[in-house]
C-alpha positions as CSV (number, residue, x, y, z in Angstrom):
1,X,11.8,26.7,-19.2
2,X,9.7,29.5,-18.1
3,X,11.8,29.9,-14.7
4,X,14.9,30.1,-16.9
5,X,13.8,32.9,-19.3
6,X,12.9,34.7,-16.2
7,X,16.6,34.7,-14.9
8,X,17.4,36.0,-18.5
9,X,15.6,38.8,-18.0
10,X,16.3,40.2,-14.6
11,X,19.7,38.6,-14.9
12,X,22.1,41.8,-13.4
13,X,26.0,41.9,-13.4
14,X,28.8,44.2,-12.1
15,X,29.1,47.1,-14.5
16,X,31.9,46.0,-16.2
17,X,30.4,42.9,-17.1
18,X,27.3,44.4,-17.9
19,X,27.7,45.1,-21.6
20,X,28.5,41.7,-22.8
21,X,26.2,40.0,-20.4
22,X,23.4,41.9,-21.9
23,X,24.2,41.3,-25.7
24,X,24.4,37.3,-24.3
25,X,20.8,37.5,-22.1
26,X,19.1,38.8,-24.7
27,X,20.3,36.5,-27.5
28,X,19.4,33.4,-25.3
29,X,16.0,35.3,-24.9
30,X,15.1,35.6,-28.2
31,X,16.0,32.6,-29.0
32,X,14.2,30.9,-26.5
33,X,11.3,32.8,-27.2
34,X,11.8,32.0,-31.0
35,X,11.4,28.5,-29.7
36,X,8.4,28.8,-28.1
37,X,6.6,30.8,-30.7
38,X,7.6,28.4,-33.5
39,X,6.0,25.7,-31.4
40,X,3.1,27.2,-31.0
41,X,2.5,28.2,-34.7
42,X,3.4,24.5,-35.2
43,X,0.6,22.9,-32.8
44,X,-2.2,25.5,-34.7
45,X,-1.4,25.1,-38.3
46,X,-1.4,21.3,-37.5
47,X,-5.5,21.4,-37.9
48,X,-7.2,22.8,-40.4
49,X,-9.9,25.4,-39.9
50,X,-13.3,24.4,-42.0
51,X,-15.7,27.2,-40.3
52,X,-15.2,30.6,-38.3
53,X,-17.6,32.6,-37.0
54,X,-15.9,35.3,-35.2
55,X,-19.3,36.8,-34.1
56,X,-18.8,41.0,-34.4
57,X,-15.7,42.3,-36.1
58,X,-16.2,43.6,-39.7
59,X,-18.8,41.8,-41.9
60,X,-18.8,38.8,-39.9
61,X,-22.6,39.8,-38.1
62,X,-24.8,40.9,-40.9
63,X,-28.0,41.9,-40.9
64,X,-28.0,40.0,-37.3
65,X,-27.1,36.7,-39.5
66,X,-23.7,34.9,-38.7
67,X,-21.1,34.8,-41.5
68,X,-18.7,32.2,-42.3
69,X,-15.3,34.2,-42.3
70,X,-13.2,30.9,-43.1
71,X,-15.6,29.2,-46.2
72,X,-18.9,30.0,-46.8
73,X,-21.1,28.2,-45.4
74,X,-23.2,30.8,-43.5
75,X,-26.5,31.6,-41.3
76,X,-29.4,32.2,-43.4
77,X,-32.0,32.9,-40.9
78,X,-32.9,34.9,-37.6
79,X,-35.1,34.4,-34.6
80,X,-36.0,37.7,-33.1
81,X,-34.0,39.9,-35.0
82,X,-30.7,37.2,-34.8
83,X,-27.9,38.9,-32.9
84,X,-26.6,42.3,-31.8
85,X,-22.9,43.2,-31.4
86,X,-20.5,43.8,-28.4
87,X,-17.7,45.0,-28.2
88,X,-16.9,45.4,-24.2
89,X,-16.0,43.1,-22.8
90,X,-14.4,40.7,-24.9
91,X,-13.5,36.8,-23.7
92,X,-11.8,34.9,-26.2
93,X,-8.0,36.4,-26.7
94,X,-7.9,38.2,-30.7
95,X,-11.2,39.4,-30.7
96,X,-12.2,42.5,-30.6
97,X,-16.2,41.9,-30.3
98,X,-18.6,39.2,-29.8
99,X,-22.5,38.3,-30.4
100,X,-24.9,39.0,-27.9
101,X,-28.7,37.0,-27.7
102,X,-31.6,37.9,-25.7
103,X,-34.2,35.6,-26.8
104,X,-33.1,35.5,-30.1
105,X,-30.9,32.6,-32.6
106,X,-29.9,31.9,-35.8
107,X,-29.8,28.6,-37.8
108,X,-29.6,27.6,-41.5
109,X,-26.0,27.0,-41.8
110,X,-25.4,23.3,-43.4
111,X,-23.1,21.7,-42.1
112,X,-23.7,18.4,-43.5
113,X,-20.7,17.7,-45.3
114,X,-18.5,18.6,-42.3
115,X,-16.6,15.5,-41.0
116,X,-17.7,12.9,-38.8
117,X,-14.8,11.8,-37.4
118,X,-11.1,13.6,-35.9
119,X,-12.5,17.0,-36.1
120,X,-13.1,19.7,-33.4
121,X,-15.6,22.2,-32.8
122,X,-14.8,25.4,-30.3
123,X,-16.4,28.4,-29.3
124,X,-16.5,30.9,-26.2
125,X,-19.8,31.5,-23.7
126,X,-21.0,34.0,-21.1
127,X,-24.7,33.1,-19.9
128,X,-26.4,33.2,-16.6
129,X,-29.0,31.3,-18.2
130,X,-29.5,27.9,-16.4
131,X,-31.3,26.0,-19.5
132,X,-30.5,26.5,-22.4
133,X,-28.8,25.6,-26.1
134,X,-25.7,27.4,-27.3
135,X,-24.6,25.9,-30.4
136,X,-25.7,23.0,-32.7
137,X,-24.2,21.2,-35.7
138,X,-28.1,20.1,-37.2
139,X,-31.5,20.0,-36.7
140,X,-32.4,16.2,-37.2
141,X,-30.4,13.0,-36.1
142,X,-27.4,12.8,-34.0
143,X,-26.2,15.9,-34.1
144,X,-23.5,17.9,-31.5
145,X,-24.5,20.2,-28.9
146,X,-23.4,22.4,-26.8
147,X,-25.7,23.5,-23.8
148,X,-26.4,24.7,-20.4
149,X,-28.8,22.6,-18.5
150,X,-29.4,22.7,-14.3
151,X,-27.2,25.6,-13.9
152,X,-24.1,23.4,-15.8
153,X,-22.3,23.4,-18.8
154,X,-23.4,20.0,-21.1
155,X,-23.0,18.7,-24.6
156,X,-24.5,16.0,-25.9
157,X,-24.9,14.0,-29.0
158,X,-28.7,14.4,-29.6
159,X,-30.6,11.6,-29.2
160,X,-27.9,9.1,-28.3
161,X,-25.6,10.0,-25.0
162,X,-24.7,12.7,-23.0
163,X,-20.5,13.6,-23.4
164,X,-19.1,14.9,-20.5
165,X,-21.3,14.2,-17.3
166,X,-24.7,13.5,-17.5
167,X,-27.0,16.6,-17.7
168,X,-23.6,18.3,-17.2
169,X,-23.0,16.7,-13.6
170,X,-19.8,18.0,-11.8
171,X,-19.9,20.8,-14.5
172,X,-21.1,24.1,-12.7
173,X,-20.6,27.3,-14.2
174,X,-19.9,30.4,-12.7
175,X,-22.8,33.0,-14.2
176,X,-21.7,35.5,-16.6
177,X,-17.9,34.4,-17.0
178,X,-17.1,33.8,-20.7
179,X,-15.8,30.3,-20.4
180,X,-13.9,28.0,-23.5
181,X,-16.2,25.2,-24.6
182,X,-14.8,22.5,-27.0
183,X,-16.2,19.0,-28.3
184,X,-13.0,17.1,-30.2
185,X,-14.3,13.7,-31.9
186,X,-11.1,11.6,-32.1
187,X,-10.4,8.3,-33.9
188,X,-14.4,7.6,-33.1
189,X,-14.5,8.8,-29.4
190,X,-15.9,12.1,-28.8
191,X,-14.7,14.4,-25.9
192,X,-16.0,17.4,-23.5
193,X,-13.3,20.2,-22.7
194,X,-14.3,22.9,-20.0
195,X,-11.3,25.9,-20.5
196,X,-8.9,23.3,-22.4
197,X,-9.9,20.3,-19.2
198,X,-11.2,16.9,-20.7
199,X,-14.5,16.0,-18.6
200,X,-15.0,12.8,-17.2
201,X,-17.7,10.6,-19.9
202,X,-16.8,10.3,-23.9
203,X,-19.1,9.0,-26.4
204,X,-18.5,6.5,-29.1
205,X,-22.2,7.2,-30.2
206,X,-22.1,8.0,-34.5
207,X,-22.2,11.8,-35.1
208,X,-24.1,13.3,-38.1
209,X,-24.0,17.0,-39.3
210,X,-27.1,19.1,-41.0
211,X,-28.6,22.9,-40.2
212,X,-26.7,24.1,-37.7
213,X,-28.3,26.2,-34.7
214,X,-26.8,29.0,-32.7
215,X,-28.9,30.2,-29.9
216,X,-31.5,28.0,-30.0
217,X,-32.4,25.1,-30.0
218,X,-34.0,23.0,-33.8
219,X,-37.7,24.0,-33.0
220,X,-37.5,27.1,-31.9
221,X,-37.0,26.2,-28.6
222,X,-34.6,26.5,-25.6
223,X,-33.2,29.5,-26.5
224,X,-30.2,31.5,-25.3
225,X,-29.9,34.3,-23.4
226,X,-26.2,35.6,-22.9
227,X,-22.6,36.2,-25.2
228,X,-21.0,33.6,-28.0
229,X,-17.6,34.6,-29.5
230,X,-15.1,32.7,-32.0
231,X,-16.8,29.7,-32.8
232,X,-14.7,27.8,-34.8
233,X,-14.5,23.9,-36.4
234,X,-11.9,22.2,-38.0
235,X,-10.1,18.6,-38.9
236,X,-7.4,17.2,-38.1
237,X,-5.0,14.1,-38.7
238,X,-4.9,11.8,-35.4
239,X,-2.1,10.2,-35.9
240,X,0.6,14.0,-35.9
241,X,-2.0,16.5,-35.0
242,X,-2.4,17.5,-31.2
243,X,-6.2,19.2,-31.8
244,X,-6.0,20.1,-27.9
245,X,-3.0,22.3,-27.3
246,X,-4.8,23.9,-30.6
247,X,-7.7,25.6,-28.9
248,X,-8.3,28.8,-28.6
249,X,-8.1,28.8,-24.6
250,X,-6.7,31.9,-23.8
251,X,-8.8,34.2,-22.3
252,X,-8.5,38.4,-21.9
253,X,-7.8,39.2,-18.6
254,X,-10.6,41.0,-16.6
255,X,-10.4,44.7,-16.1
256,X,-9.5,44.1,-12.7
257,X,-6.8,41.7,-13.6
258,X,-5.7,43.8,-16.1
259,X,-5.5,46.8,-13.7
260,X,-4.4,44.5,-10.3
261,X,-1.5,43.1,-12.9
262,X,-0.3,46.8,-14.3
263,X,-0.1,47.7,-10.2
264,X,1.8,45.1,-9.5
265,X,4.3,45.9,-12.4
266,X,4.6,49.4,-10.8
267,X,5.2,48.3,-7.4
268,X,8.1,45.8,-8.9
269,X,9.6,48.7,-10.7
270,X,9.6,51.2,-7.8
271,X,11.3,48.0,-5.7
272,X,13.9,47.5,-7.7
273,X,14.9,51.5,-8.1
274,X,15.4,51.4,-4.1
């Protein structure tokens, strides 16, 4: 597909032909690319977004204290002051800034009459911190986690298993990269995504929501040092719903990227004007 819109657009004719050919390319582009984007608005409004905390654009952060920008169940408490605001940087593509912890969290959001079954939670991490906790759906039973432990990315459902490999095995990060964390819970089996990639170990175990924790772990322990961005949790039907091509994986390019990429687009252009 991708290969064909390219020919569309660097499709060249004799002059004569040029005209028509170009009123033709560019109506099969659009409507190609029509295609594509009505798919992908398809795939995300099949879930249904219960929380977002998009963690530093306007009154989303305040007073250090997460807010709920989708309902309104919010953060009620800090650790340490709670969270300051970024805004260079950004991982997660849409945002604009992000929350940043040094020895600090939140908690106090109740989350206890989220669902317990085919729902998803996401969110977007930059740490070099080896042992740590990231995000938590409660504070007692067998709640969700996410987690860096050893130097890897883990998540686990407290108390009961590990999902994904044990004490994140085969799950290395690479220090101070945002990376795409997701746990999706689907028809009773719950599931570990690394940047949109299932990880080897589910869990049947029973899931149970209550005070949620971001940056630290229930206790007042274990707490984060590093970036969150765009966490977000939502439902979704099992049966037509495809909660993974819903994530948020997209990531903004480094500056580098960015820079190597606009270079590259030069060099093209001054090629093809030989």
């Amino acid at each position: 597909m991708f290969t064909f819109l390219a020919e569309c657009l660097w499709e060249v004719r004799p002059s004569g032909e040029r005209q028509q050919n170009n009123a033709s390319t560019m109506k099969r582009t659009m409507t190609l690319l029509s295609t594509l984007v009505a798919g992908t608005l398809s795939t995300q409004a099949a879930i249904t977004i219960v929380h977002t905390y998009d963690l530093g654009e306007a009154s989303t952060v305040i007073g250090g204290v997460p807010q709920d920008s989708t309902g309104t169940t919010h953060f009620t408490n800090g650790i340490g002051g709670g969270m300051s605001v970024n805004t260079v940087g950004v991982g997660a593509s849409g945002s604009t800034a992000y929350a940043s912890l040094s020895n600090q969290g939140v908690y106090g959001a109740d989350f206890s009459g989220f669902a317990t079954d085919n729902f998803g939670i996401e969110l977007w991490a930059r740490t070099s911190d080896s042992d740590s906790i990231i995000f938590t759906t409660g504070n007692s039973g067998q709640f969700l986690d996410f987690q860096t432990t050893g130097g890897n990315w883990a998540a686990s459902i407290n108390g009961a298993s590990w999902v994904g490999g044990n004490n994140g095995a085969g799950q290395a990060f690479t220090a101070n990269t945002w990376t795409h964390l997701a746990l999706i819970r689907n028809n009773g089996t719950t599931t570990f995504y690394i940047n949109g990639v299932a990880q080897s170990g589910t869990s049947n175990a029973a899931v149970t929501h209550s005070a949620g924790h971001l940056g630290v772990r229930p206790g007042d322990g274990r707490r984060y040092e590093g970036d969150i961005d765009s966490v977000r949790m939502f439902t979704f039907d099992p049966i037509n719903d495809d909660p993974v091509a819903a994530l948020n994986t997209t990531a903004v390019p480094e500056p580098t990227s960015t820079a190597l990429l606009g270079l590259g687009g030069v060099a093209l252009l001054l090629r093809r004007r030989k």
